[in-house]
C-alpha positions in Angstrom: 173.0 136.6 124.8 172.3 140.3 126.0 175.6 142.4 126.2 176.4 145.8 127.1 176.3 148.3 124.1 179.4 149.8 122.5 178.9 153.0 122.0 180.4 156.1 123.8 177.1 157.0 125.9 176.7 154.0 127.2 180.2 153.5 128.8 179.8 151.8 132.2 182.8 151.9 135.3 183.5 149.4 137.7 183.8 151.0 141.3 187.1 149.5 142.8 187.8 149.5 146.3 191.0 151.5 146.6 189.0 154.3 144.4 191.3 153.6 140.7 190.2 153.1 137.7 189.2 149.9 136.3 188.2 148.7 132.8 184.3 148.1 133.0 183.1 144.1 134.0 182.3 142.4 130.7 179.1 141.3 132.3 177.7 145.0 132.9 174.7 145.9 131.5 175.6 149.8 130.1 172.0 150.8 129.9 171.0 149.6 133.5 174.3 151.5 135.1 173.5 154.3 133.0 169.9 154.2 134.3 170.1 153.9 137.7 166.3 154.7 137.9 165.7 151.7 135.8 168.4 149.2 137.5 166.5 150.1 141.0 163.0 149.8 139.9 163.9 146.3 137.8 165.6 144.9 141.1 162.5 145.8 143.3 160.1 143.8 140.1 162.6 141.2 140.1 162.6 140.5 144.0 158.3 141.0 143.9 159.1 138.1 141.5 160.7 135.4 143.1 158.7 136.5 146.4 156.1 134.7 143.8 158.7 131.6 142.7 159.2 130.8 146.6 155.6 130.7 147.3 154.9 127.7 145.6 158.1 125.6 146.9 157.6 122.1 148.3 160.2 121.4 150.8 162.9 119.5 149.9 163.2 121.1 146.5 164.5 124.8 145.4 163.2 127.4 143.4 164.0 127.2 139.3 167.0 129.8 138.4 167.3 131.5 135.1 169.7 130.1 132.3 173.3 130.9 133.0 172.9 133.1 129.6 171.0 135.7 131.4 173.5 135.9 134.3 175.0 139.1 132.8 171.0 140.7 133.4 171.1 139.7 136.8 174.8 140.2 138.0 174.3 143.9 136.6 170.8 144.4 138.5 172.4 142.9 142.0 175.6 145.6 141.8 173.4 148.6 140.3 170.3 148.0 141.1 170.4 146.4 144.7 172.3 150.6 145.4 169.8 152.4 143.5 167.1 150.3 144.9 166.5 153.0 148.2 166.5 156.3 145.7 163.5 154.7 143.6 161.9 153.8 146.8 162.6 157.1 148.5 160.8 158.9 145.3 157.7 157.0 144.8 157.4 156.8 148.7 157.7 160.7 148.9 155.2 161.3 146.1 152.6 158.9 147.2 152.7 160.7 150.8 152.6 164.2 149.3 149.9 162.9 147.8 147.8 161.7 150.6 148.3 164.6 152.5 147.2 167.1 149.9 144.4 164.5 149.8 144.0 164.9 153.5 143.8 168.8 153.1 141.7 169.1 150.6 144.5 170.4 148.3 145.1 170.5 144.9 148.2 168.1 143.7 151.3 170.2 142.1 151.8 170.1 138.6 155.0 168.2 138.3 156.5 168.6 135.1 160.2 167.2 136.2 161.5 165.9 139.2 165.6 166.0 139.8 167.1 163.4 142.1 170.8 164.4 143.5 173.0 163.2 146.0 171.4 165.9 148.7 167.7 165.7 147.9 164.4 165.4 145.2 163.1 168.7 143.5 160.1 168.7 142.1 160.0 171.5 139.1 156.2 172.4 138.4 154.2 174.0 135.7 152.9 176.7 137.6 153.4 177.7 141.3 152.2 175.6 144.0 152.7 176.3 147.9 154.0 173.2 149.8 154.2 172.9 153.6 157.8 172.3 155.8 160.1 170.6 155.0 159.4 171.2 151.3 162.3 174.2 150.7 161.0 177.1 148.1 164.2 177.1 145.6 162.3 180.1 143.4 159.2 181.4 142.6 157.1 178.5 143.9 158.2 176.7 140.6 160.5 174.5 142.7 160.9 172.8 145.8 163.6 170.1 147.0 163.4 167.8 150.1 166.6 166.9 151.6 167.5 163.0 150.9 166.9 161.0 154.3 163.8 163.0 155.1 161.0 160.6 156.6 158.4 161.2 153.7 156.1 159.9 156.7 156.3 164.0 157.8 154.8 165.0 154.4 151.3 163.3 155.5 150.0 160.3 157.0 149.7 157.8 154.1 146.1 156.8 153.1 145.8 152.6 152.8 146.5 151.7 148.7 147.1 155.4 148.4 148.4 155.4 144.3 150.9 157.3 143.0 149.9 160.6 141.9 152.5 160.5 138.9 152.4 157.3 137.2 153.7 158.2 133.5 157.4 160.0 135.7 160.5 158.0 133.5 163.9 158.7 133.9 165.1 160.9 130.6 169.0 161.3 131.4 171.6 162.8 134.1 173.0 166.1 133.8 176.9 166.6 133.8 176.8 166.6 137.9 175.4 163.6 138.3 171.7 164.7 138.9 169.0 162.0 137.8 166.6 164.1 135.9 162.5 162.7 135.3 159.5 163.6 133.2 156.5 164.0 133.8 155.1 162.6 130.5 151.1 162.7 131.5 149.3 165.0 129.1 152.4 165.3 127.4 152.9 164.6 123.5 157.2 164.1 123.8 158.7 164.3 119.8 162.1 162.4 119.2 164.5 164.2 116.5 168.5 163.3 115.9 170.4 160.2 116.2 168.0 157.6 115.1 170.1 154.4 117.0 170.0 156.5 120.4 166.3 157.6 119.2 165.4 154.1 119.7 167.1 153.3 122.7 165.4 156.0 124.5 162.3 155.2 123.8 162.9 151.8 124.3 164.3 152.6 128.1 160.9 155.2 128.5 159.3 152.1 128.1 161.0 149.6 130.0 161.1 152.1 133.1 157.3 152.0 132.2 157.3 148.5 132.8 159.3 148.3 135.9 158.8 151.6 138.1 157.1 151.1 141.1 154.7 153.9 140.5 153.4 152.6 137.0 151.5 150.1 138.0 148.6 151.5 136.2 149.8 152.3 133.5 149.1 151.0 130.0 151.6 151.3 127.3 151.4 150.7 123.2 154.2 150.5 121.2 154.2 150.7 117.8 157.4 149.7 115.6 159.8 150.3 118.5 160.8 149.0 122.0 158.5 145.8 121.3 161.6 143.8 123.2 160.5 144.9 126.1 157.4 144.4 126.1 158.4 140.9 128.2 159.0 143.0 131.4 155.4 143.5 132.1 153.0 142.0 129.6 150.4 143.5 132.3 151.8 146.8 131.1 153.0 147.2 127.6 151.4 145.7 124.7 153.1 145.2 121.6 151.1 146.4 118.2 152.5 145.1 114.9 149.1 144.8 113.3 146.7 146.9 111.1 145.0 147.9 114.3 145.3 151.6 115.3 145.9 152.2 119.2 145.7 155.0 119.6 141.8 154.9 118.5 141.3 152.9 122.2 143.6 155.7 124.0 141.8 158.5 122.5 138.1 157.4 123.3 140.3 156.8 126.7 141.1 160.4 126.7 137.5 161.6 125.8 136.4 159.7 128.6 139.1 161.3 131.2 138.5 164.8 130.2 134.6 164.2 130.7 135.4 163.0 134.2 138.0 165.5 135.2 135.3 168.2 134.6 132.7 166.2 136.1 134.8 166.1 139.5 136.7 170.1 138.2 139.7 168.3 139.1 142.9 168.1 137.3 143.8 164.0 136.9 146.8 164.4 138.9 144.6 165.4 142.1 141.3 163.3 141.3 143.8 160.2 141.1 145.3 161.1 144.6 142.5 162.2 146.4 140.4 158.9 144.9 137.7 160.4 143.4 134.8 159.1 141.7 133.7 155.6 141.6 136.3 154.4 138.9 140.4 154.4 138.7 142.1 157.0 136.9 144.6 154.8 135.1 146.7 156.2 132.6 147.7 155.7 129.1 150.9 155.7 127.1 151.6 155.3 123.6 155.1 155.4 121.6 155.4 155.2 118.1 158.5 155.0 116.2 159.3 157.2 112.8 158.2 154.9 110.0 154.1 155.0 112.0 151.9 157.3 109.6 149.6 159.4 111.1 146.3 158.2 111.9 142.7 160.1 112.1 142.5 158.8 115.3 146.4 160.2 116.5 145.9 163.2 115.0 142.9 164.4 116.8 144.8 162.3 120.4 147.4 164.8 119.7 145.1 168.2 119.7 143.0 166.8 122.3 146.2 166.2 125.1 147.5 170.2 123.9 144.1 171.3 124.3 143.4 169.9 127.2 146.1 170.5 129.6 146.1 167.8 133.0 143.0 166.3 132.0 144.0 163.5 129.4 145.8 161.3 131.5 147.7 160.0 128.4 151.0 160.8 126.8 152.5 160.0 123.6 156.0 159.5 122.4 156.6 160.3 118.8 159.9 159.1 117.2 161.4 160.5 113.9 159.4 163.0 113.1 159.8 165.9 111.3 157.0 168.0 112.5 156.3 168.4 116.3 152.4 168.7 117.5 151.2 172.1 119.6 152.0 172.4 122.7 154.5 169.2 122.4 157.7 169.0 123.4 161.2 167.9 121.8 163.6 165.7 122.9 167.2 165.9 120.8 169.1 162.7 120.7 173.2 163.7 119.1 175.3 161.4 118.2 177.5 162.2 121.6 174.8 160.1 123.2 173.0 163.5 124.7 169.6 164.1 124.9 169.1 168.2 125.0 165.6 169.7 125.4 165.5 173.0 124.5 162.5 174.6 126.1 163.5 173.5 129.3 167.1 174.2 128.4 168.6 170.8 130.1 171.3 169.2 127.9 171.9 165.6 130.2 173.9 162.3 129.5 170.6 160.8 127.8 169.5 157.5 128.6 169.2 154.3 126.6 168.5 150.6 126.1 170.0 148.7 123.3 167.7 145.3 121.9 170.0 143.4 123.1 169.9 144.8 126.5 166.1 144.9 127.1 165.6 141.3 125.2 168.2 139.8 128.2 166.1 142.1 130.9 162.6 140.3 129.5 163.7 136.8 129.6 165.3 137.7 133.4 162.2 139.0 134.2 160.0 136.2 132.7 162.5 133.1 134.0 161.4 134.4 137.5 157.7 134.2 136.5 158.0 130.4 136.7 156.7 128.5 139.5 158.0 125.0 139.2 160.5 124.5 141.9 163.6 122.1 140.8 165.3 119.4 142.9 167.8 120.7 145.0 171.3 120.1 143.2 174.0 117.6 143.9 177.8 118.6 143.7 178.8 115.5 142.2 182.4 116.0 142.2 182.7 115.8 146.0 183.6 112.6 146.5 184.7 112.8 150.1 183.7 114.6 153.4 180.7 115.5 154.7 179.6 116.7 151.2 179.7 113.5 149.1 176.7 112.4 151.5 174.9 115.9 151.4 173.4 117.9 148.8 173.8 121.8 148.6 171.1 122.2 151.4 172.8 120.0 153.6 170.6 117.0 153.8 171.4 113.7 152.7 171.6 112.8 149.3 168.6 110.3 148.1 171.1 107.3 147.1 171.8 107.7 150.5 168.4 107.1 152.1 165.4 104.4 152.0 162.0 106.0 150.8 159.9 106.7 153.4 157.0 104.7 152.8 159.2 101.6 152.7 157.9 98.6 154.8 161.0 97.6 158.0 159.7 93.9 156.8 161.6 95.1 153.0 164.7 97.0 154.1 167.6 94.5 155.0 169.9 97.4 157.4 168.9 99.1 159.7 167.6 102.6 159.8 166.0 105.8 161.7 163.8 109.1 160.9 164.0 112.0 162.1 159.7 111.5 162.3 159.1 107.9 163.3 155.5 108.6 163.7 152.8 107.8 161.1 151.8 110.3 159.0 148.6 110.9 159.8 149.6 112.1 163.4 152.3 114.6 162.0 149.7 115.5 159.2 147.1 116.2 162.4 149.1 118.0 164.5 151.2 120.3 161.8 150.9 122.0 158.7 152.4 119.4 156.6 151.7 116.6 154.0 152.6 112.7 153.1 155.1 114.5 150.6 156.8 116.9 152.9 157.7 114.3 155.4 158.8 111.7 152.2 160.8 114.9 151.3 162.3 115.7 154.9 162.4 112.6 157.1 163.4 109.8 155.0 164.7 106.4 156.2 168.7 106.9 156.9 170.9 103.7 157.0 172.6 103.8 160.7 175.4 102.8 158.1 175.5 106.0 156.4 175.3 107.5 160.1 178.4 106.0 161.3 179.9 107.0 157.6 178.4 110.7 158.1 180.4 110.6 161.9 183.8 109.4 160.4 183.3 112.0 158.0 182.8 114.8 160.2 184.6 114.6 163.2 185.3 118.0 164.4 181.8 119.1 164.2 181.2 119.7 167.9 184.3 121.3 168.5 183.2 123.3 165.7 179.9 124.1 166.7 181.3 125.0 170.0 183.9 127.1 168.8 182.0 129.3 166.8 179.4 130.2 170.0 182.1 130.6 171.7 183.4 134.3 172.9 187.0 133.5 172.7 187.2 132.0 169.5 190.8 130.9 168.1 189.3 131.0 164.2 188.3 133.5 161.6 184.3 133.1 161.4 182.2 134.6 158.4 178.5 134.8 159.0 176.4 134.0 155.9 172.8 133.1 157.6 172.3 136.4 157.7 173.8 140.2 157.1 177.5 139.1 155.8 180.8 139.9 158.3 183.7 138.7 159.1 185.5 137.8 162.2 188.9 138.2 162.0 192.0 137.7 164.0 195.3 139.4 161.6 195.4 142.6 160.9 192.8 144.3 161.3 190.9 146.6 157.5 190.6 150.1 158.3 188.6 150.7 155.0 187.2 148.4 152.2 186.0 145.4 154.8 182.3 145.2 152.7 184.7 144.6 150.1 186.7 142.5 151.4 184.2 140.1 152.5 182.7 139.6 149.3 186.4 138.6 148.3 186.2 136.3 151.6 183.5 134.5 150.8 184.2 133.9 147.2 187.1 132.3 148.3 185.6 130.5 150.8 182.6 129.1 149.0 184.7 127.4 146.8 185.3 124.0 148.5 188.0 123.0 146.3 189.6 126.4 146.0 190.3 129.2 142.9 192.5 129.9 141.0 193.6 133.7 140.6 191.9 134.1 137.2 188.8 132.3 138.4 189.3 135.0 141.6 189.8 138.1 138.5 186.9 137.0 136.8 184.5 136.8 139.3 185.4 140.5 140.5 186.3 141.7 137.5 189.0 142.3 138.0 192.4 142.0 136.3 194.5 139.4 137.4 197.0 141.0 139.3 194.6 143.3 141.3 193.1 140.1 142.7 196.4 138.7 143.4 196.4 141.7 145.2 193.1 141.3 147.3 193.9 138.2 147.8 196.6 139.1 149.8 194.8 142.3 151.7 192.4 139.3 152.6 195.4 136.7 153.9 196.7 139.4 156.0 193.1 140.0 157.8 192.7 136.6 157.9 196.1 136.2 160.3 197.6 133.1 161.0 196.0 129.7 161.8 197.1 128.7 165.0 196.1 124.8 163.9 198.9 125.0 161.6 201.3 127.9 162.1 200.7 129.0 158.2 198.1 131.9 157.2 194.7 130.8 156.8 195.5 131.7 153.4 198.2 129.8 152.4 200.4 131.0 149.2 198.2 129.9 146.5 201.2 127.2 145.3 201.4 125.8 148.5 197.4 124.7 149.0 196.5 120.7 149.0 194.8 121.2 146.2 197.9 123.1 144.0 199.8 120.0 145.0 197.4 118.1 144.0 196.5 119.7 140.8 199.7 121.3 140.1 198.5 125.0 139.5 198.4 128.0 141.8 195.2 127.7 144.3 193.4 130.3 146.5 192.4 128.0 149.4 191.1 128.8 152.7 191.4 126.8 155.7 190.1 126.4 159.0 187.3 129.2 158.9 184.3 128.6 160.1 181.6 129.3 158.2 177.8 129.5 159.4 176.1 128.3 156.2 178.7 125.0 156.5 177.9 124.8 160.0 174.3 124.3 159.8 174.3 122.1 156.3 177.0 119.6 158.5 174.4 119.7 161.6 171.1 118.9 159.1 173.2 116.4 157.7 174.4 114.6 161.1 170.7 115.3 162.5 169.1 113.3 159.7 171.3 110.6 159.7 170.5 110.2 164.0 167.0 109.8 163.7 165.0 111.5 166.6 168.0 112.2 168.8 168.7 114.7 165.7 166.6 116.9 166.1 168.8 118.9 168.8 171.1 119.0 165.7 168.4 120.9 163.9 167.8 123.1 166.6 171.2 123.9 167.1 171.4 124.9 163.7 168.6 127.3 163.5 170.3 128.9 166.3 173.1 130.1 163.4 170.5 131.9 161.6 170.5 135.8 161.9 168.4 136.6 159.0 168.2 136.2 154.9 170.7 134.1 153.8 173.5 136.7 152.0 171.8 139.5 153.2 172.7 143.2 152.8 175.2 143.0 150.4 176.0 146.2 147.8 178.8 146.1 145.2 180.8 144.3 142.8 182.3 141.9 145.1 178.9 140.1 145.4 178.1 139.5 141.3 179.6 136.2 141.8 177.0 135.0 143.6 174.4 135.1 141.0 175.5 132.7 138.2 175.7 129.3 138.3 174.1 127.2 141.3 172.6 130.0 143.7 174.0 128.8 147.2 172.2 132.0 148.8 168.5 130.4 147.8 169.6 126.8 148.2 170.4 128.3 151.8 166.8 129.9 152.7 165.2 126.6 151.3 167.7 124.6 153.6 166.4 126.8 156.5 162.5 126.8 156.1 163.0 122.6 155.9 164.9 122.3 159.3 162.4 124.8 160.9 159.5 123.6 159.2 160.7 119.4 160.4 161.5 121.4 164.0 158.3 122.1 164.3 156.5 119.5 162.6 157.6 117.4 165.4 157.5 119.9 168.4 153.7 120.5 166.9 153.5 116.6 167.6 154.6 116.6 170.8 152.9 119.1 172.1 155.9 121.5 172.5 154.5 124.9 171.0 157.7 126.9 172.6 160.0 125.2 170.2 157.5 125.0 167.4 157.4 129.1 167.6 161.0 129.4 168.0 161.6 127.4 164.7 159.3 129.0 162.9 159.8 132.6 163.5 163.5 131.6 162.6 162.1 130.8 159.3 159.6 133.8 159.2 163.6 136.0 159.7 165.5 134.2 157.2 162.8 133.8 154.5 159.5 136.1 155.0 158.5 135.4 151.6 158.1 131.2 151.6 154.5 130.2 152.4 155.8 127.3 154.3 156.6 128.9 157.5 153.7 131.5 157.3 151.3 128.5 157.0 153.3 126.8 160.2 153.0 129.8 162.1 149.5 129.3 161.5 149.1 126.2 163.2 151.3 126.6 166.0 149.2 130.0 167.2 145.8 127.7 166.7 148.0 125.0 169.0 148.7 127.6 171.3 144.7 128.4 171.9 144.4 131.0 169.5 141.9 129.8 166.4 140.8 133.4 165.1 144.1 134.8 165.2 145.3 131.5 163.5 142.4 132.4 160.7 143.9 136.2 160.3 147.4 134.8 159.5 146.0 132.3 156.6 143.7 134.9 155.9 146.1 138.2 155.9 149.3 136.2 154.9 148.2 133.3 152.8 145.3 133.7 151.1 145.4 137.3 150.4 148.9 138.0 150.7 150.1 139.9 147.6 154.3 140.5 146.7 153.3 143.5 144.7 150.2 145.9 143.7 148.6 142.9 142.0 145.9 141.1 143.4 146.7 138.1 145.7 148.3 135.1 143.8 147.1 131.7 143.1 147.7 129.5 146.3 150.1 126.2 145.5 148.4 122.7 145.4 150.8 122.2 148.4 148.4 125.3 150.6 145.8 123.7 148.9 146.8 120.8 150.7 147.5 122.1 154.0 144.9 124.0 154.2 142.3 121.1 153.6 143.5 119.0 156.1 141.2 118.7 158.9 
């Protein structure tokens, strides 16, 4: 299992909401909070990722999750990463634009050797002097020139369609002692490793994974040789693993022969013939990082003279660990013991950054669990024996023991039942973008038994429903169909409420309550500081004027502490969207036809992504064990997609858009609403602008800088239906 490292350097903090210390989660990943570079870039390849995974879901199922093992990976990439996310994009996006509007002018690109990120802004430090137009600042010499942070990098120069990045080898190399993020440029840039050889290897084993990850490496490709083969698992496109006789760096320097010849060809540094797209080919980098015990090759040694001969023109740099002697023209990074990495000819001395084995093994198999495309069924909490959610599972429709197949013959079932669809197939399949499957998965035969159960269940549903539309509502509300609040009636948070909700909803999303370690451990917390919360939280919460007690009740004094005999965080009477709309699927489905104002009604509690806009530690929770967030957007393409299935039917494109756009806000990533959309605008009259959506947003549709992905059988499917 990956853990977080033990040394000094890579010593991680918890941020608490009232500002105090705290002893650092178990679960964190040091090298990805020390890294925020990394943690950002990894969360944006992570989401591009399961974009992919949701692609190929068939309704009625949800997408595969990794093994609880790798929790840790993810919980630390959702608190760090999810915050550092912006910065990564603010950097390549400001780049890429600088880049196409030097393009635009004609202009040489700078040559970056460093860029520092701050809390105020991005300086680029150069080689040599460069000018650079408003609102670039001049900080000295023409050697360096910051951008204030929140600048629209849109005013730097309109951006040219596929534009690349202009510096695809920049990786994070530490932070200095004020918190600045400082990176290297390592293009045409031979970078020799000396000191501590366990923080020797971690470095070069994070160069490589942000390599892997960063948004602006997409071109890159990276050999390793004896050291950071672990990560290797990010990005197989990438990095590429050599533990044979073969000698890379005989490919990278016929490479570099080739890129020098071309550079002259154009009299263009590489920098500015990659921005301004010239010539007929791509001018794709190369990396290569070797660790100590590699002896020096023919082929390496003239790579090395070549890159400090010929200065911008390469395109490659090389990473030499443990050596004693450092190549012209090369520079040295010291790794101490303190965890420091100091460079003397630039004269920084920063907090240096690392990844342990351990750390970048877990961050592979994260990365590689998301790679799969075989959806699962959607689970079953089978310890809910009573309520509306013994007959549901965690999307909200009703369980399969529940239902009669579809397909079964009246003539063979002895009670009676409904469908939501009680057409034939072939008329829904007609009409809509759907298939036999979809409407076995969605519209099943429903005892009226298990109806009538569903209604004895659930009897407070409408008043429910109605209260939470309502403007004068007596109860608390949380909205989770969307960005996350709270609607309160105690006393009211002056600070700390995005906190506070994430302790909210913890609570609330446990049906059968927590108890105050299960509430510590899933903040990280210690135990009496969530005691603590927990009582900030009752206080917000006020008192419930069904019962004249707080809405949360002294955790001894819960049904389920008297039943269980322990202490027992347990919320009552809040409304909650997400329940809400899983109790209207479930009554909808069990009504047959005159359900499907159910599911309408419920699409109308939709706001957005499901758990949406969350930051913090209050939120890690939410990514280990069953994830309610996805089993939420899969719950909402189904209702919208059976809406309009049916609407599509009955000729009723006004509902049909409405449902489907709701899915298109909630989940812009599933295939299933994007090839619905599809055939409600062809319903609607429009048949070429119905070809540019399967065209644009099917077909070709691409989640990262890859080419377009393989389509599922189930688009296969659709999209061969008459």
């Amino acid at each position: 299992a990956p853990t977080p490292a033990a040394d000094p350097s890579h010593a991680a903090t918890t941020a608490s909401p009232d500002d105090s210390a705290e002893t650092p989660a178990p679960w964190l990943l040091a090298g990805l909070v020390g890294g925020p570079v990394l943690a950002g870039s990894m969360w944006i390849l992570l989401r591009q990722r399961r974009a992919m995974q949701v692609r190929h879901r068939r309704p009625g199922r949800t997408v595969a999750t990794p093994p609880p093992v790798l929790a840790p990976v993810e919980k630390t990439l959702a608190t760090a990463g999810s915050t550092t996310q912006p910065a990564v994009e603010f950097v390549d996006a400001v780049l890429r634009h600088l880049a196409s509007g030097r393009a635009h002018a004609g202009l040489p690109m700078p040559a970056v050797a460093a860029v520092e990120l701050g809390r105020h802004g991005l300086t680029l430090h150069l080689h040599a002097p460069a000018q650079l137009a408003p609102p670039w600042t001049d900080l000295g010499n023409q050697t360096r020139w910051s951008l204030p942070s929140g600048t629209d990098p849109a005013v730097l120069g309109d951006l040219i369609p596929d534009q690349v990045a202009p510096y695809p080898l920049l990786v994070t190399i530490g932070t200095s002692d004020t918190g600045n993020v400082w990176l290297l440029n390592c293009e045409d840039l031979t970078i020799t490793l000396t000191g501590d050889p366990t923080y020797r290897d971690d470095f070069a084993r994070y160069l490589t994974a942000e390599v892997a990850c960063n948004p602006w490496s997409a071109s890159v490709t990276l050999n390793c040789v004896g050291v950071a083969t672990q990560v290797a698992g990010l990005n197989p496109d990438r990095i590429r693993p050599h533990t044979g006789a073969t000698d890379p760096a005989a490919g990278i320097l016929a490479d570099a022969v080739n890129t020098i010849d071309r550079a002259h060809d154009h009299n263009d540094d590489v920098a500015t013939a990659r921005a301004h797209g010239a010539g007929d080919d791509s001018w794709a980098p190369s990396m290569l990082v070797l660790d100590g015990s590699t002896q020096p090759t023919p082929a390496l040694t003239q790579l090395l003279a070549l890159i400090d001969a010929h200065p911008g023109a390469t395109g490659t740099g090389v990473v030499l660990g443990g050596t004693d002697t450092t190549p012209a023209g090369g520079v040295v990074v010291e790794l101490t013991a303190a965890g420091r990495a100091r460079l003397p000819h630039a004269g920084l001395d920063l907090v240096a950054v690392g990844l342990t084995s351990d750390e970048a093994q877990g961050c592979a198999a994260l990365i590689a669990a998301s790679t799969d495309y075989d959806d699962t069924p959607m689970p079953v909490d089978e310890s809910a024996t009573t309520g509306w959610r013994s007959y549901t599972d965690a999307a909200g429709a009703i369980r399969p023991q529940h239902t009669v197949a579809r397909q079964t013959p009246d003539k063979d079932i002895l009670v009676a039942t409904t469908t939501l669809l009680p057409g034939p197939d072939e008329e829904y399949v007609a009409h809509a973008a759907t298939t036999p499957d979809d409407l076995a998965a969605l519209a099943p035969k429903v005892p009226t038994t298990v109806r009538d159960a569903l209604h004895e269940a659930d009897p407070t549903l409408d008043d429910d429903v109605a209260a939470w539309f309502a403007d004068d509502c007596p109860l608390p509300r949380l909205t989770l169909l969307g960005p996350v609040r709270a609607r309160t009636r105690g006393t009211p948070l002056a600070v700390r409420k995005a906190y506070m909700t994430g302790v909210l909803t913890y609570l609330s999303t446990r049906p059968y309550g927590a108890t105050p370690d299960e509430l510590a451990d899933a903040l990280g917390l210690t135990t009496s500081k969530a005691r603590g919360y927990a009582k900030t939280v009752r206080d917000w919460l006020g008192t419930n004027p069904r019962t004249g007690q707080p809405h949360l009740p002294d955790a001894r004094r819960t049904p389920e502490a008297i039943s269980r005999g322990v202490a027992i965080y347990q919320v009552q009477d809040l409304l909650v969207d997400a329940d809400l709309f899983r109790r209207l699927r479930a009554r909808g489905q069990a009504r047959g036809q005159d359900g499907l104002a159910d599911l309408t009604r419920a699409l109308d509690l939709v706001q957005g992504p499901p758990f949406s806009q969350l930051s913090g530690d209050a939120w890690a929770w939410l990514y280990e064990g069953d994830r309610l967030d996805h089993h939420l957007t899969c719950a909402i393409v189904d209702v919208a997609h059976t809406v309009t299935t049916h609407a599509l039917r009955a000729g009723d494109t006004r509902t049909a858009r409405t449902a489907t756009e709701t899915a298109l806000l909630a989940a812009p990533a599933e295939e299933i609403p994007h090839l619905d959309l599809a055939a409600v605008t062809r319903a609607e009259g429009h048949p070429d602008q119905a070809n540019r959506i399967l065209r644009d947003q099917v077909a070709n549709r691409t989640d990262d800088e890859g080419p377009p992905l393989d389509l599922s059988q189930r688009s296969h499917t659709v999209l061969e239906n008459p």
